[in-house]
Jmol script that loads the backbone (N, CA, C; Angstrom):
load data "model"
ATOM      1  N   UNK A   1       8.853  17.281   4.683  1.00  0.00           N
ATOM      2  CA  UNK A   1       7.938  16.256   5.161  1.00  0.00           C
ATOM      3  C   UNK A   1       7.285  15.572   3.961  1.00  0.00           C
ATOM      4  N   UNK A   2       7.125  13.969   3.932  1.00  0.00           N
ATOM      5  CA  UNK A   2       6.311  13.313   3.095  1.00  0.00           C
ATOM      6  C   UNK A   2       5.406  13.443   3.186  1.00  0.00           C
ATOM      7  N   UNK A   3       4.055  13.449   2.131  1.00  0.00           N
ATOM      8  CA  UNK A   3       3.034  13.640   1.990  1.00  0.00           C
ATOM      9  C   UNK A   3       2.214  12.687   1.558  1.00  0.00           C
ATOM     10  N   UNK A   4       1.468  11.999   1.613  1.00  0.00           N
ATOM     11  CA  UNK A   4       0.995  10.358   0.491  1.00  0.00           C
ATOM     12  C   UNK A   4      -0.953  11.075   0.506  1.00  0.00           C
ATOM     13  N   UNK A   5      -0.947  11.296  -0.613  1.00  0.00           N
ATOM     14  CA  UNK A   5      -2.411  12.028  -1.164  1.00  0.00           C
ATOM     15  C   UNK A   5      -2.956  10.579  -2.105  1.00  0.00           C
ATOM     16  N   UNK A   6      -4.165  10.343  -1.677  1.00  0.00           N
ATOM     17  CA  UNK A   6      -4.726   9.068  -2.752  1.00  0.00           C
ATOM     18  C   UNK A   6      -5.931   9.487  -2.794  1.00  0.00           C
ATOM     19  N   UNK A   7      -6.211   9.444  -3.882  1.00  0.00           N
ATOM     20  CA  UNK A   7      -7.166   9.933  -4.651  1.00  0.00           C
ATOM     21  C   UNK A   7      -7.848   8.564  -5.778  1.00  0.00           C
ATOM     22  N   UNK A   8      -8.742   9.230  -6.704  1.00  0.00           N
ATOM     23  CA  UNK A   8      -9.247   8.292  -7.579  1.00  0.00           C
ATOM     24  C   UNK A   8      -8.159   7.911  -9.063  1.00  0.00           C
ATOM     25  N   UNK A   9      -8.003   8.918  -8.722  1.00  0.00           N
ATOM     26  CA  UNK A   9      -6.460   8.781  -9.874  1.00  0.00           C
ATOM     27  C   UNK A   9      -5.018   7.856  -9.680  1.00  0.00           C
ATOM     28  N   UNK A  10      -5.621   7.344  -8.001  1.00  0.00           N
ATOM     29  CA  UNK A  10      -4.098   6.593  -8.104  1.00  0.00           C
ATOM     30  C   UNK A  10      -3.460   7.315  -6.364  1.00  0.00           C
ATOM     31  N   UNK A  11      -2.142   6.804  -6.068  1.00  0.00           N
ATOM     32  CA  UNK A  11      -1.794   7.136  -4.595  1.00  0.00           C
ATOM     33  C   UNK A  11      -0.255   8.051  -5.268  1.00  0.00           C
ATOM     34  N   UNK A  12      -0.142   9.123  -4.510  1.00  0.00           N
ATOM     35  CA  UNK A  12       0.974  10.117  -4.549  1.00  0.00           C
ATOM     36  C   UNK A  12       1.890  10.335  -3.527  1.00  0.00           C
ATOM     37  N   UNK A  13       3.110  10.405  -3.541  1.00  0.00           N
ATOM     38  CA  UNK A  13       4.131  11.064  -2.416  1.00  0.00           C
ATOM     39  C   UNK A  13       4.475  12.331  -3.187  1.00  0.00           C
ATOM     40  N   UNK A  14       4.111  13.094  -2.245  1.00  0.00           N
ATOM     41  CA  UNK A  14       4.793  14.747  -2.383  1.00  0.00           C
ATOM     42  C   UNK A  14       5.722  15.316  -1.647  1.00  0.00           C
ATOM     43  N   UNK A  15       6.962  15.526  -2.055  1.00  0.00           N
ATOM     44  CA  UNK A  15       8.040  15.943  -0.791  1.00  0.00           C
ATOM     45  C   UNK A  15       8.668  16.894  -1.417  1.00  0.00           C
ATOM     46  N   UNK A  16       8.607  18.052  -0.831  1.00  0.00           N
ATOM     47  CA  UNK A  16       9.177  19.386  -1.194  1.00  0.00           C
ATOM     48  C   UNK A  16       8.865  19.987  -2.770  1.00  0.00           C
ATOM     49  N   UNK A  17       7.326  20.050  -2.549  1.00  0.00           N
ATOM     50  CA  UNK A  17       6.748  20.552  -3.912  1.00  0.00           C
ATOM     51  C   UNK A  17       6.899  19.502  -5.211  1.00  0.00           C
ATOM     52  N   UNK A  18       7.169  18.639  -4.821  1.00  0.00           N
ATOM     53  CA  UNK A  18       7.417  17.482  -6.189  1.00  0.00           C
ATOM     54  C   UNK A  18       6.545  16.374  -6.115  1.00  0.00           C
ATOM     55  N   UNK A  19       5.462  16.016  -6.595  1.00  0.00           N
ATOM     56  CA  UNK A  19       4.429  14.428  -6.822  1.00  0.00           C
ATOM     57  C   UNK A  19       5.188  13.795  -7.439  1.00  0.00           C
ATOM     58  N   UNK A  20       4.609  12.730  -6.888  1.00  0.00           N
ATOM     59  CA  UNK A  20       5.541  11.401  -7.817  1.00  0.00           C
ATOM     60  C   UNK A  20       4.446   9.842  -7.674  1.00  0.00           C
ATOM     61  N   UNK A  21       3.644  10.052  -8.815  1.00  0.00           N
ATOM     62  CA  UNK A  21       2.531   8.645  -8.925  1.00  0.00           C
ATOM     63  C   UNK A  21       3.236   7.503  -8.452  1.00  0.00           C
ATOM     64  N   UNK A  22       2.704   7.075  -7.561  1.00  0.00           N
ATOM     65  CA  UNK A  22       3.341   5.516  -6.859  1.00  0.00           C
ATOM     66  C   UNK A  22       2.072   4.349  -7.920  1.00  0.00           C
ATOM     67  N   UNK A  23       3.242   3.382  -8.644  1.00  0.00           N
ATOM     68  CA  UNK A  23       2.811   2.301  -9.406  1.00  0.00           C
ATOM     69  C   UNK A  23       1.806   1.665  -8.283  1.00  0.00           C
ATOM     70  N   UNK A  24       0.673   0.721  -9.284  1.00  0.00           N
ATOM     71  CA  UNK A  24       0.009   0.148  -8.371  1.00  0.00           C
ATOM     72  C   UNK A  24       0.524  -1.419  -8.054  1.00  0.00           C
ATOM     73  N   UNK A  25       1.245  -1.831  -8.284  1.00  0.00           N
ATOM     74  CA  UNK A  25       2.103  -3.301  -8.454  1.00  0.00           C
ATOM     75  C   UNK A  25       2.691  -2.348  -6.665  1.00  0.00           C
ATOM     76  N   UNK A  26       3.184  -1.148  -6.774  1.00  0.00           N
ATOM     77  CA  UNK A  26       4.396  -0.971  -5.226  1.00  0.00           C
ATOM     78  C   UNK A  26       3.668  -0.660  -4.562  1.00  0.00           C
ATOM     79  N   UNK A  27       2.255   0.061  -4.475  1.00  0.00           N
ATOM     80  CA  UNK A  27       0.816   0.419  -3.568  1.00  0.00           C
ATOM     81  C   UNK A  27       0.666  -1.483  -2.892  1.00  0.00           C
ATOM     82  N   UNK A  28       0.226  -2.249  -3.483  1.00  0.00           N
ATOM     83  CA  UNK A  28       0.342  -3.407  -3.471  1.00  0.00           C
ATOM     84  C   UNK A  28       1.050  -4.097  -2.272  1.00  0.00           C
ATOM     85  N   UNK A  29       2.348  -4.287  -2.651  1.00  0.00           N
ATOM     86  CA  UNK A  29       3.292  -4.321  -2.355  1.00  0.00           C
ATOM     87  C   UNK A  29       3.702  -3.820  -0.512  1.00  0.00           C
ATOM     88  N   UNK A  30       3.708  -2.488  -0.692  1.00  0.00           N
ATOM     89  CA  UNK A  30       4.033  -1.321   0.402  1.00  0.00           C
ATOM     90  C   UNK A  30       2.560  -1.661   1.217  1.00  0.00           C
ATOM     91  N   UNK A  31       1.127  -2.090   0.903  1.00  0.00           N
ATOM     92  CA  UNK A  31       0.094  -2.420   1.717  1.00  0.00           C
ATOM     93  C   UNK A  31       0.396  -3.164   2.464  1.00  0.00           C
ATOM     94  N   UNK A  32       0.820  -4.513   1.665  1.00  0.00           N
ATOM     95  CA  UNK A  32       1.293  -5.672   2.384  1.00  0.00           C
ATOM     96  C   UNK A  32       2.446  -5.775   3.543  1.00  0.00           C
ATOM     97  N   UNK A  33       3.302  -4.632   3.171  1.00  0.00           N
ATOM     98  CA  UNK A  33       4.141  -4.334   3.965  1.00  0.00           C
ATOM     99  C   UNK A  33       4.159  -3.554   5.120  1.00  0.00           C
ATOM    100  N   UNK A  34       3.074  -2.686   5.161  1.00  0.00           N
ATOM    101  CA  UNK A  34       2.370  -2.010   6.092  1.00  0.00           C
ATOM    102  C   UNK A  34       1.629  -2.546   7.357  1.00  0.00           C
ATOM    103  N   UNK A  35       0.969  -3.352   6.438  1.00  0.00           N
ATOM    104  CA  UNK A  35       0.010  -4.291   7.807  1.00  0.00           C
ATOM    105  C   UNK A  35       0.887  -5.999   8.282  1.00  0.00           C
ATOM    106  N   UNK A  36       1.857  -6.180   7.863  1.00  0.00           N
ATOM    107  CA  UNK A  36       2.681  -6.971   8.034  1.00  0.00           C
ATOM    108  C   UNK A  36       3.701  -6.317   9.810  1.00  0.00           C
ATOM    109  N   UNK A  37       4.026  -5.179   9.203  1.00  0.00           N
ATOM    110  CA  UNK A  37       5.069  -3.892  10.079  1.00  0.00           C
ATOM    111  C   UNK A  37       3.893  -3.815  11.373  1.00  0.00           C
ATOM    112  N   UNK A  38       2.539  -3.208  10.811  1.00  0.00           N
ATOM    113  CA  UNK A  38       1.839  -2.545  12.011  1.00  0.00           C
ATOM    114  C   UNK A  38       1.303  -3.887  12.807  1.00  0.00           C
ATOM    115  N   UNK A  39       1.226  -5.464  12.664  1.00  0.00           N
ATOM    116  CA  UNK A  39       0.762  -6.595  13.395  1.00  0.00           C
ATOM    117  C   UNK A  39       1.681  -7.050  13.923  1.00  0.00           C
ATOM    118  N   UNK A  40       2.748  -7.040  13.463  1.00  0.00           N
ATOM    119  CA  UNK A  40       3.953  -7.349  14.308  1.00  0.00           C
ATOM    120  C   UNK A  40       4.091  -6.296  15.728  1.00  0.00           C
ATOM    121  N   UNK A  41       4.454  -5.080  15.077  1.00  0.00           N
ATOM    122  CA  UNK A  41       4.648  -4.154  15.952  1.00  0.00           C
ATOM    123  C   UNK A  41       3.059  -3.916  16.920  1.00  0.00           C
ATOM    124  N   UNK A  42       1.956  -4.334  16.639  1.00  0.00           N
ATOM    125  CA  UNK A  42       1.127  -4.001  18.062  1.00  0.00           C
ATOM    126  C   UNK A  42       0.837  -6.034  18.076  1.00  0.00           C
ATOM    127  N   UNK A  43       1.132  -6.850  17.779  1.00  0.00           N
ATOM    128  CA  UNK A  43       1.234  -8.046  18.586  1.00  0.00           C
ATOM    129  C   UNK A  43       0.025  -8.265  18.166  1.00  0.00           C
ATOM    130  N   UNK A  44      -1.036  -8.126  16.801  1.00  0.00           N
ATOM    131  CA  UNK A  44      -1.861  -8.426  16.623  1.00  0.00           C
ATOM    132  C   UNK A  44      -1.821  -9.029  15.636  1.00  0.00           C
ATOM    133  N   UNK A  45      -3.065 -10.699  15.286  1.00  0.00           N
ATOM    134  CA  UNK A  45      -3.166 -11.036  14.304  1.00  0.00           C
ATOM    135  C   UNK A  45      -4.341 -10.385  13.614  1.00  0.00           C
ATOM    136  N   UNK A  46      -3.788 -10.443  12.184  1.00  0.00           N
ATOM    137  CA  UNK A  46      -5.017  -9.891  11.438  1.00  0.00           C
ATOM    138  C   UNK A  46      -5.257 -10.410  10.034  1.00  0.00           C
ATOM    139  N   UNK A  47      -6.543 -10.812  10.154  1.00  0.00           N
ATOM    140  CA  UNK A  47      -7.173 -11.782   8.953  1.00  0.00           C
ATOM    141  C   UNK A  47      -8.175 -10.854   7.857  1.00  0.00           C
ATOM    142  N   UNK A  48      -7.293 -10.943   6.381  1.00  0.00           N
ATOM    143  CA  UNK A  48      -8.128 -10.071   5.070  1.00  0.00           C
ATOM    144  C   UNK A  48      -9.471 -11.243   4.653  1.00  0.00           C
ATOM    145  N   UNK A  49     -10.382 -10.446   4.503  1.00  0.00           N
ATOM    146  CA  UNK A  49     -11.301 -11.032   4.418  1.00  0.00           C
ATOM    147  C   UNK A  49     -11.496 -10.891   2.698  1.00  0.00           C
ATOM    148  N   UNK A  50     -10.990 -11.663   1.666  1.00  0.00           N
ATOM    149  CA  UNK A  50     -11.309 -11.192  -0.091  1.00  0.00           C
ATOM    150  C   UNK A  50     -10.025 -11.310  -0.822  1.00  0.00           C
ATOM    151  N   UNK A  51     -10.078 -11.386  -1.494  1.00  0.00           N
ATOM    152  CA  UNK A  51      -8.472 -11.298  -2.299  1.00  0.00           C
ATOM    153  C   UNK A  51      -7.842  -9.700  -2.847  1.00  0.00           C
ATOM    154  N   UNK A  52      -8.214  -8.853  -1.706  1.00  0.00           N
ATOM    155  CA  UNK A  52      -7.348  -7.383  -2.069  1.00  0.00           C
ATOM    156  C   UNK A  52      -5.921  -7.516  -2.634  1.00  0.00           C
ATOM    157  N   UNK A  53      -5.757  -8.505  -1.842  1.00  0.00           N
ATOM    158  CA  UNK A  53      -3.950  -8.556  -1.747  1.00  0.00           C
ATOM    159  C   UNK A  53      -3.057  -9.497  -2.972  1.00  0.00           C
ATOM    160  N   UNK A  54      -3.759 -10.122  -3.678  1.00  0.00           N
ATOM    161  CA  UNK A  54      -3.959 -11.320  -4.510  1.00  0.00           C
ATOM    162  C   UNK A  54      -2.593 -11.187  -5.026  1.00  0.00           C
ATOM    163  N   UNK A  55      -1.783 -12.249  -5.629  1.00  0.00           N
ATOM    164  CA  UNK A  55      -0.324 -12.190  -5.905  1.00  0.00           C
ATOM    165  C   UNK A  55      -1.001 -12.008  -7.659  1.00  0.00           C
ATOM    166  N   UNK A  56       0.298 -11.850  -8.507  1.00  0.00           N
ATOM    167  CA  UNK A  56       0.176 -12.120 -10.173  1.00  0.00           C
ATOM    168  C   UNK A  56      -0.545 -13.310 -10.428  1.00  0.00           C
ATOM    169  N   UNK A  57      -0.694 -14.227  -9.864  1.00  0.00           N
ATOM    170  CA  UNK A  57      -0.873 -15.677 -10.453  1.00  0.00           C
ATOM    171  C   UNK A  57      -2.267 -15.619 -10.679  1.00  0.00           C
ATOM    172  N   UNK A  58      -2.748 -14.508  -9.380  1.00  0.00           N
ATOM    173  CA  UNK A  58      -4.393 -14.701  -9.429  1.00  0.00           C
ATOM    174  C   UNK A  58      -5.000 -13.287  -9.845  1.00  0.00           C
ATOM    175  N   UNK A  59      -4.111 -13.002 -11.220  1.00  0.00           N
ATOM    176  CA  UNK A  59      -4.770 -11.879 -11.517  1.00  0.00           C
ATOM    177  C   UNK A  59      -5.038 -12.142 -12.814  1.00  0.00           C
ATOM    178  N   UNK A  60      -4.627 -13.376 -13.251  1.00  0.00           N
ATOM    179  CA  UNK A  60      -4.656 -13.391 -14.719  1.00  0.00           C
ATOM    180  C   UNK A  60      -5.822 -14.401 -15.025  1.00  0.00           C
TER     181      UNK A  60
END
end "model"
wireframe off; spacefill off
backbone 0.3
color backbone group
């Protein structure tokens, strides 16, 4: 079984005794992809209120 532990250090998958630090560029990424998956799938719109999600352009 996968495990995803997030902490202050950063977000982890643990599967069969092994961690493995997930980059924050694919945390990112996999967020966006998450609440993209879960609004589709329950038929809801949903509006971020801030720039959590902000692409490269608006990080520099």
């Amino acid at each position: 079984m996968l495990n995803i532990k997030i902490n202050k250090d950063g977000v982890f998958f643990e599967q069969n005794g092994e961690v493995v630090r997930i980059e924050d560029k694919t945390v990112d990424e996999l967020t966006k992809n998450l609440v993209s998956y879960i609004c589709a799938r329950d038929n809801v719109n949903f509006k971020i209120y801030g720039n959590i999600l902000a692409v490269e352009e608006d990080k520099k």
